[in-house]
C-alpha positions in Angstrom: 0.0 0.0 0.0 1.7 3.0 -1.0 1.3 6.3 1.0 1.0 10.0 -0.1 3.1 12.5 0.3 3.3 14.4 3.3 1.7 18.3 2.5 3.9 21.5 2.4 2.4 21.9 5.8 3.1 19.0 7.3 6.6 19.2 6.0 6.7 22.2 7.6 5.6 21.5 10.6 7.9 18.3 10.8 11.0 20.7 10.2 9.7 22.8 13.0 9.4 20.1 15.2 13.1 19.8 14.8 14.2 23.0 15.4 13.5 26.5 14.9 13.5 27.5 11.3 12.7 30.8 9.6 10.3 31.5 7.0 13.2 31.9 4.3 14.8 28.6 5.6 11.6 26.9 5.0 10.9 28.5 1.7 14.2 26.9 0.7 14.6 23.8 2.3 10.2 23.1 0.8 10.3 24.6 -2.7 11.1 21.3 -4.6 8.4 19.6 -3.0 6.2 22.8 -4.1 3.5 21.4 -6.8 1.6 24.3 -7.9 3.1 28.1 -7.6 1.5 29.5 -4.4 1.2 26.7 -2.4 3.9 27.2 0.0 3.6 30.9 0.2 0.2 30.2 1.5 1.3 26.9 4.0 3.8 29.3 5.2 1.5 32.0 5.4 -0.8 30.1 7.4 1.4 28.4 9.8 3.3 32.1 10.4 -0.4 33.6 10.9 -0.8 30.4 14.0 2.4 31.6 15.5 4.3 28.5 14.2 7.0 30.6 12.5 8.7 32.9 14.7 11.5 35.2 13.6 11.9 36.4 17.3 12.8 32.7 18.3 14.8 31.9 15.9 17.0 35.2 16.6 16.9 33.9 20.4 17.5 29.9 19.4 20.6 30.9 17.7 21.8 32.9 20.4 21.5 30.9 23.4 22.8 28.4 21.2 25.9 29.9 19.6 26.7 32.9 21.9 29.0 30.9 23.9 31.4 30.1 21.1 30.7 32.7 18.7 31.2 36.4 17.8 29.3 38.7 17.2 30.2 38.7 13.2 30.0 34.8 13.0 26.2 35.4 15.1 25.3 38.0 12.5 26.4 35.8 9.6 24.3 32.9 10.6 21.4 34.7 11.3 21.9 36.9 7.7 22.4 33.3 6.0 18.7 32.1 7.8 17.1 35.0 6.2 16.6 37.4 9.5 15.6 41.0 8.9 18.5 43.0 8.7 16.6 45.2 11.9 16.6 41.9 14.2 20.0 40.6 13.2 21.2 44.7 14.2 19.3 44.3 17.7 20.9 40.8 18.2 24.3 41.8 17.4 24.4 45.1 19.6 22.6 42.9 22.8 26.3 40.2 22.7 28.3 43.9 22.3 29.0 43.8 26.0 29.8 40.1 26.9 31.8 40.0 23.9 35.3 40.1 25.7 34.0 37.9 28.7 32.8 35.3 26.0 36.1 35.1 23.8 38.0 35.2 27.2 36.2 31.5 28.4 36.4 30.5 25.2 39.9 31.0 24.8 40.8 29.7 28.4 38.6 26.6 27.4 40.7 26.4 24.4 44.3 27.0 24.8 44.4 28.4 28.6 48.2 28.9 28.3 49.4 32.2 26.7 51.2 32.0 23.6 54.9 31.9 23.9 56.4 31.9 20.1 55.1 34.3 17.3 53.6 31.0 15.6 51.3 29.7 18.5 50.4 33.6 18.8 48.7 33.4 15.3 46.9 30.4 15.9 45.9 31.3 18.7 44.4 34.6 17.0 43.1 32.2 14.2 40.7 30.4 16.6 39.2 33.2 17.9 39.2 35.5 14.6 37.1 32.7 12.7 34.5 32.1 15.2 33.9 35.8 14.6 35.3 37.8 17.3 37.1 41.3 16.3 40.8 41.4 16.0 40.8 44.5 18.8 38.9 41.7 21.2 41.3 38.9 20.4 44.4 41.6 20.8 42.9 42.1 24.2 42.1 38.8 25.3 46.0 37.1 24.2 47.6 40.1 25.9 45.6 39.7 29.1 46.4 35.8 29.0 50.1 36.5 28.8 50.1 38.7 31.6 47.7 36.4 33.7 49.6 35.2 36.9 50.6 31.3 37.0 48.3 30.7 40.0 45.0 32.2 41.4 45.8 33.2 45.2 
């Protein structure tokens, strides 16, 4: 007995399910399974209207998911590539301004812990934390503050 195909909807909502998506995710991820123009505009349309798809929670999934290892231009890239209003992504971006040096700090600790002590351990050290987007100022700050950390807590 063959079944049918699950709806746009139901597709939807099984990627939702899953984790938070936003509408322009969707829109991607569903538009081959799209039969007739119009379809998934109005799925989406639909399940947006029922509070389903939420671009507020997706801006908030992906920060209490990420913020901990992530910049703020790596946080801002992923939430530009999920299709995020440029407005939200801004408002997101300015709330990690003040725990970004705390955040590359731990992360760095986590990471390496010791401060670099040869020119060639400094730029990978600098690498690390420059791709998971924090600014080069930040990471400046955060390897010369390592080096100058004391040996031993008293």
């Amino acid at each position: 007995m063959a079944f049918a195909a699950p709806s746009l909807k139901g597709r939807a909502l099984r990627l939702l399910s899953q984790r938070e998506h936003s509408r322009a995710e969707l829109e991607r991820k569903l538009a081959a399974h799209e039969e007739e123009p119009g379809t998934l505009a109005q799925a989406l349309d639909e399940l947006q209207a029922r509070g389903f798809i939420s671009e507020a929670r997706v801006v908030q999934s992906v920060l209490h998911q990420r913020a901990a290892r992530l910049g703020s231009a790596r946080i801002r890239q992923e939430l530009q590539a999920k299709g995020i209003d440029a407005e939200a992504v801004a408002q997101a971006v300015q709330s990690l301004q003040g725990t970004e040096l705390e955040r590359a700090r731990a992360l760095w600790q986590r990471r390496f812990a010791e401060p670099p002590t040869e020119p060639r351990e400094r730029a990978r050290q600098m690498r690390f934390l420059m791709t998971r987007g924090f600014s080069a100022e930040v990471v400046a700050r955060v390897l010369r503050e390592g080096a100058q950390a004391p040996d031993c807590a008293d």
